[in-house]
PLY file of the C-alpha trace (Angstrom):
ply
format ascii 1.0
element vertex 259
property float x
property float y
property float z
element edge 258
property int vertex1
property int vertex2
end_header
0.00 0.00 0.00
1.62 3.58 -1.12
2.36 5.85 1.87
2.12 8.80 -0.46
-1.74 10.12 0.09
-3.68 9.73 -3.06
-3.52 12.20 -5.74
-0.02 14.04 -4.35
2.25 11.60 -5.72
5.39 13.07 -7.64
4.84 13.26 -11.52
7.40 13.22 -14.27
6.17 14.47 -18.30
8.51 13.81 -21.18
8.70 16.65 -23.30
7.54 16.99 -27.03
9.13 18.92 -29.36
11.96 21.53 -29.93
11.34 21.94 -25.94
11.98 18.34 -24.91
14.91 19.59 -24.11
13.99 22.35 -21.76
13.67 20.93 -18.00
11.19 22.40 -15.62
11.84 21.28 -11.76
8.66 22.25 -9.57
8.50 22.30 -6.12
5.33 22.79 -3.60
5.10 24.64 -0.32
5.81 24.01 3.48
3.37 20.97 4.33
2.18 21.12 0.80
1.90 18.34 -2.29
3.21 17.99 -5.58
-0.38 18.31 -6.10
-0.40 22.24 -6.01
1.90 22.16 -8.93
0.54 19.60 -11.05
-1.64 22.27 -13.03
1.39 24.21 -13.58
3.14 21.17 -14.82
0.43 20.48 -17.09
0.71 23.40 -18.63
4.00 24.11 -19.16
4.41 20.47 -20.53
1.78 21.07 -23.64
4.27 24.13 -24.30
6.43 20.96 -25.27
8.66 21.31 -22.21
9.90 18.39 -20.05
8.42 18.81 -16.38
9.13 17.22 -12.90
7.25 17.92 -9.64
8.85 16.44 -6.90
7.95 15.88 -3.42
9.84 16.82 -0.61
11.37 14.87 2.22
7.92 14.48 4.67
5.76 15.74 2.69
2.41 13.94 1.37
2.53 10.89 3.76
1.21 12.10 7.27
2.97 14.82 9.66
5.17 12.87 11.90
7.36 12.14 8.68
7.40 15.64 8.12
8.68 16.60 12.11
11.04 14.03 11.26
12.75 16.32 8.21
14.68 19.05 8.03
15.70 22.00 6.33
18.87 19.88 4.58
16.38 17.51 3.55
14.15 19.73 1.60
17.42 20.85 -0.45
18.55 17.31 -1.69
14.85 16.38 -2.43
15.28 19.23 -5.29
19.23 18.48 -5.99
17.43 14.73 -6.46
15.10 16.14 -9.32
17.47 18.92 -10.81
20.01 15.80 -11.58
16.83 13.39 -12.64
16.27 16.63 -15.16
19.44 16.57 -16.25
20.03 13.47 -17.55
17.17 13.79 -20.14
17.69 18.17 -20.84
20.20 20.44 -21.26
18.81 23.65 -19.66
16.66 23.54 -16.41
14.60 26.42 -14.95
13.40 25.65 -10.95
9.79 26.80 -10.14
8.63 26.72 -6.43
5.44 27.41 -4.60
6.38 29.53 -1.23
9.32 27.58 0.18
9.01 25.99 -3.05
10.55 29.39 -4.17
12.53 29.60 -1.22
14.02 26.41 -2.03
14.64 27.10 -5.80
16.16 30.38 -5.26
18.79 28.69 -2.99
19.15 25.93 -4.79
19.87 28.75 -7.91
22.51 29.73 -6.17
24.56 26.39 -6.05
23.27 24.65 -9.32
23.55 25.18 -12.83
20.16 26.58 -13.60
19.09 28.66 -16.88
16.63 30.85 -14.56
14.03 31.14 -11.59
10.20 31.35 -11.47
9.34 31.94 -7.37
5.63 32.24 -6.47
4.70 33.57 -3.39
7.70 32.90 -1.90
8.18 34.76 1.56
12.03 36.60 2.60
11.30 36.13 6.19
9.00 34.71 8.54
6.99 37.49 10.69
8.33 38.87 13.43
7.82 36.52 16.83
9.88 36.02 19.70
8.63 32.42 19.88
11.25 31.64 17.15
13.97 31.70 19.64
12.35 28.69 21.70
10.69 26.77 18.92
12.67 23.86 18.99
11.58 23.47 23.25
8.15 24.58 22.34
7.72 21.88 19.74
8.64 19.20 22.14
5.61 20.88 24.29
3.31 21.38 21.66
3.95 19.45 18.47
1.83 20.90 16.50
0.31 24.80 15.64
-3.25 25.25 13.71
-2.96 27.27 10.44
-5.17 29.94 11.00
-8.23 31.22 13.41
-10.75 30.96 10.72
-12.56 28.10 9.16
-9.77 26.20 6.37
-10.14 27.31 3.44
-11.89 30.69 4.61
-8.99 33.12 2.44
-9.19 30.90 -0.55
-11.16 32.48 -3.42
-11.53 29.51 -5.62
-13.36 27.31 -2.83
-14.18 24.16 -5.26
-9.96 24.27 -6.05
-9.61 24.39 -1.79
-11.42 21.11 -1.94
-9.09 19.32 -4.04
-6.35 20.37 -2.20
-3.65 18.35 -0.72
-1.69 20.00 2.38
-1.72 19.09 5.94
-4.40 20.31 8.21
-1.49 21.93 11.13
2.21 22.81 10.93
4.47 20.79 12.44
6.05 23.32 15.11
9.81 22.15 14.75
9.34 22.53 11.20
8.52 26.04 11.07
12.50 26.61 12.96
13.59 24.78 10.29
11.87 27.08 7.77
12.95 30.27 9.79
16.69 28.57 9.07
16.24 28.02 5.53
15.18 31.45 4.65
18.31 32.51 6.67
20.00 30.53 4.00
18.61 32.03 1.08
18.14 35.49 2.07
22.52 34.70 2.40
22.73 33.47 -0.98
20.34 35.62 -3.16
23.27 37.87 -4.46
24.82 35.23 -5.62
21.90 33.93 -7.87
22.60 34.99 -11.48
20.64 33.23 -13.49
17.57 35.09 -14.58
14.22 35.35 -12.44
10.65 35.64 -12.52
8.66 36.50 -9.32
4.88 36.27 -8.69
3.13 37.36 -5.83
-0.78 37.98 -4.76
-1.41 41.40 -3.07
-4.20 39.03 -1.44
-1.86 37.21 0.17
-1.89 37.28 3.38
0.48 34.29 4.94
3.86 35.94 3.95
5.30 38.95 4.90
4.06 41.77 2.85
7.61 43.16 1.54
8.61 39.72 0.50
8.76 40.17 -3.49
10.32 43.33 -3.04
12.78 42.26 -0.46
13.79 39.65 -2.36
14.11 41.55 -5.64
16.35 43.86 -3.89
19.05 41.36 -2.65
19.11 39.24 -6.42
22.46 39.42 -8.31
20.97 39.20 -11.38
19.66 42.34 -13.86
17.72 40.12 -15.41
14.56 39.92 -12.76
11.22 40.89 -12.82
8.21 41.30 -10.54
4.64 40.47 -11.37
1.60 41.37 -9.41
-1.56 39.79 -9.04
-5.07 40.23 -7.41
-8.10 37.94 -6.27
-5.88 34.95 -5.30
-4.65 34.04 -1.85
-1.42 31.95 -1.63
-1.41 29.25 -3.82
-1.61 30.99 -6.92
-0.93 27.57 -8.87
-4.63 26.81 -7.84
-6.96 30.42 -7.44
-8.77 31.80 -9.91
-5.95 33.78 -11.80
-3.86 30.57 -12.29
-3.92 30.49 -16.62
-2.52 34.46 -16.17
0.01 32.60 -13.55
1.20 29.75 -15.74
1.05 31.47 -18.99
3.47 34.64 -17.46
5.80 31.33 -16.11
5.88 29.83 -19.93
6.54 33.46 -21.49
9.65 33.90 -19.75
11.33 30.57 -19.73
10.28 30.84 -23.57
12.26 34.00 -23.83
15.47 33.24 -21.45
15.71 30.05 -23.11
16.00 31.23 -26.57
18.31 34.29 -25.31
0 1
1 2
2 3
3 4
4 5
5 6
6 7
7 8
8 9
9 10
10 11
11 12
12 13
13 14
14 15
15 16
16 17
17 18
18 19
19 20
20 21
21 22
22 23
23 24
24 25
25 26
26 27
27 28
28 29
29 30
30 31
31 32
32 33
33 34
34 35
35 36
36 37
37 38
38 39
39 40
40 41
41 42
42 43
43 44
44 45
45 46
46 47
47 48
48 49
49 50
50 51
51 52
52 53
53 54
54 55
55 56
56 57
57 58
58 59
59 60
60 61
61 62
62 63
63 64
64 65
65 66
66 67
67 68
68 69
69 70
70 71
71 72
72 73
73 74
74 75
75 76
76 77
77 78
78 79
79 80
80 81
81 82
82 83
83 84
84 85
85 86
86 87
87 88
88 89
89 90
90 91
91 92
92 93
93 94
94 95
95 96
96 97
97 98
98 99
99 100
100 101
101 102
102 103
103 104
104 105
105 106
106 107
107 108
108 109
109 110
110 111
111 112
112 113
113 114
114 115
115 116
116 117
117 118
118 119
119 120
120 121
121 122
122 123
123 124
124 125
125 126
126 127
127 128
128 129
129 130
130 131
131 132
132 133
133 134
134 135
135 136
136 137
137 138
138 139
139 140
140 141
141 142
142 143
143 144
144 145
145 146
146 147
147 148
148 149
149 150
150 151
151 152
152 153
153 154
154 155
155 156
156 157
157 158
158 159
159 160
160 161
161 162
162 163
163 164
164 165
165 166
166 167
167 168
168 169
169 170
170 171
171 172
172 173
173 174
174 175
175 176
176 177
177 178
178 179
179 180
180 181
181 182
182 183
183 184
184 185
185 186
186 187
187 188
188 189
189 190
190 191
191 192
192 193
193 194
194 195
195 196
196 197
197 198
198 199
199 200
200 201
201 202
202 203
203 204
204 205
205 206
206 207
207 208
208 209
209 210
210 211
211 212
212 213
213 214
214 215
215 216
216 217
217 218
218 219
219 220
220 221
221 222
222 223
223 224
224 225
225 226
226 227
227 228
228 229
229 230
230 231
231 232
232 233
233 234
234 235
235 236
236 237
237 238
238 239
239 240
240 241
241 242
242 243
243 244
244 245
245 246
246 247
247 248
248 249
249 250
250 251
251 252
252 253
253 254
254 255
255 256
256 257
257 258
């Protein structure tokens, strides 16, 4: 019997085309599924591109495999699928989903990439002195709810909610080892050179509201670009302006590629 839960398995599509040799590595969010990306991946693929969406260390099984993980783990589970890409393309372009983002800006920063989409992808926790203590309060209190409100409440595209694959609370320890990894990439964003697209809701309301612009700031490439969007919450890969999403992802690995 598969441990993965139904429906957020990892998926692989061979590319077709002139852009079968283009490699697309998409990653999903803290406690999310490869599930939030699959759309994307869909997409991009009948562009002709080759596409993986992999599945992080913990992820998609239940949440004591994900308390189990950390931070390190998260970066080899998308070294893992940048080197699966690169056996079968020659260029590969990371897209991530909050610390999806997180991750592949990092990971841009170590790896041969040909350039960056990062959606919704936060520079820094909020400010709370809990962070200090989280690894004691996590042995207290294993897990955090998501929000006050009823799940799904901020989501404008409530039949999309329902097909949605995340866990229900955050694994406390995790969220230190999130607060580390953005420490990590907010260290190695000037050193990312490879060109990048970012993507951000100004209905968003999980990550810290200078986050695109922070982030834009501290890149060491000239080649970036910020696109704002409105009536989605934080998975833009599922709300209602997802086709404006994808298509603005496909337009500029199109044009890096052929640069």
């Amino acid at each position: 019997m598969s441990q993965i839960i139904p429906t957020a398995e990892p998926f692989f599509f061979p590319g077709k085309g002139e852009n079968a040799k283009i490699g697309c590595l998409l990653t999903h969010g803290f406690t999310g599924a490869p599930k939030e990306m699959r759309w994307l991946g869909e997409y991009l693929n009948r562009q002709g591109y080759t596409v993986c969406g992999i599945r992080l260390a913990g992820h998609a099984t239940k949440p004591e495999d994900m308390i189990r993980s950390r931070y390190t783990d998260w970066l080899l589970s998308v070294e893992d699928g940048y080197h699966l890409l690169r056996s079968c393309t020659e260029q590969i372009f990371l897209l991530g989903l909050s610390m999806g983002g997180v991750l592949s800006l990092t990971m841009a920063s170590r790896l041969p990439v040909r350039g960056v989409v990062a959606l919704s992808t936060p520079y820094k926790l909020p400010d709370d002195p809990r962070l200090k203590y989280i690894k004691f309060l996590a042995s207290v209190r294993p897990y955090m709810p998501k929000g006050r409100g009823e799940p799904g409440a901020d989501w404008f595209d409530k039949a999309a909610f329902k097909q949605h694959v995340a866990y229900s609370e955050n694994p406390l320890r995790c969220i230190g080892e999130l607060n580390d990894l953005l420490g990590i990439m907010r260290a190695s964003l000037a050193q990312v050179t490879a060109p990048v697209l970012l993507i951000c809701s100004r209905d968003d309301h999980y990550i810290f509201e200078g986050s695109m612009d922070s982030i834009h700031a501290a890149l060491g490439t000239t080649d970036k670009q910020k696109i704002w969007i409105e009536g989605s919450s934080h998975v833009i890969t599922e709300e209602p302006k997802r086709e404006f999403v994808f298509k603005a992802a496909a337009d500029f690995i199109e044009r890096v590629a052929s640069a």
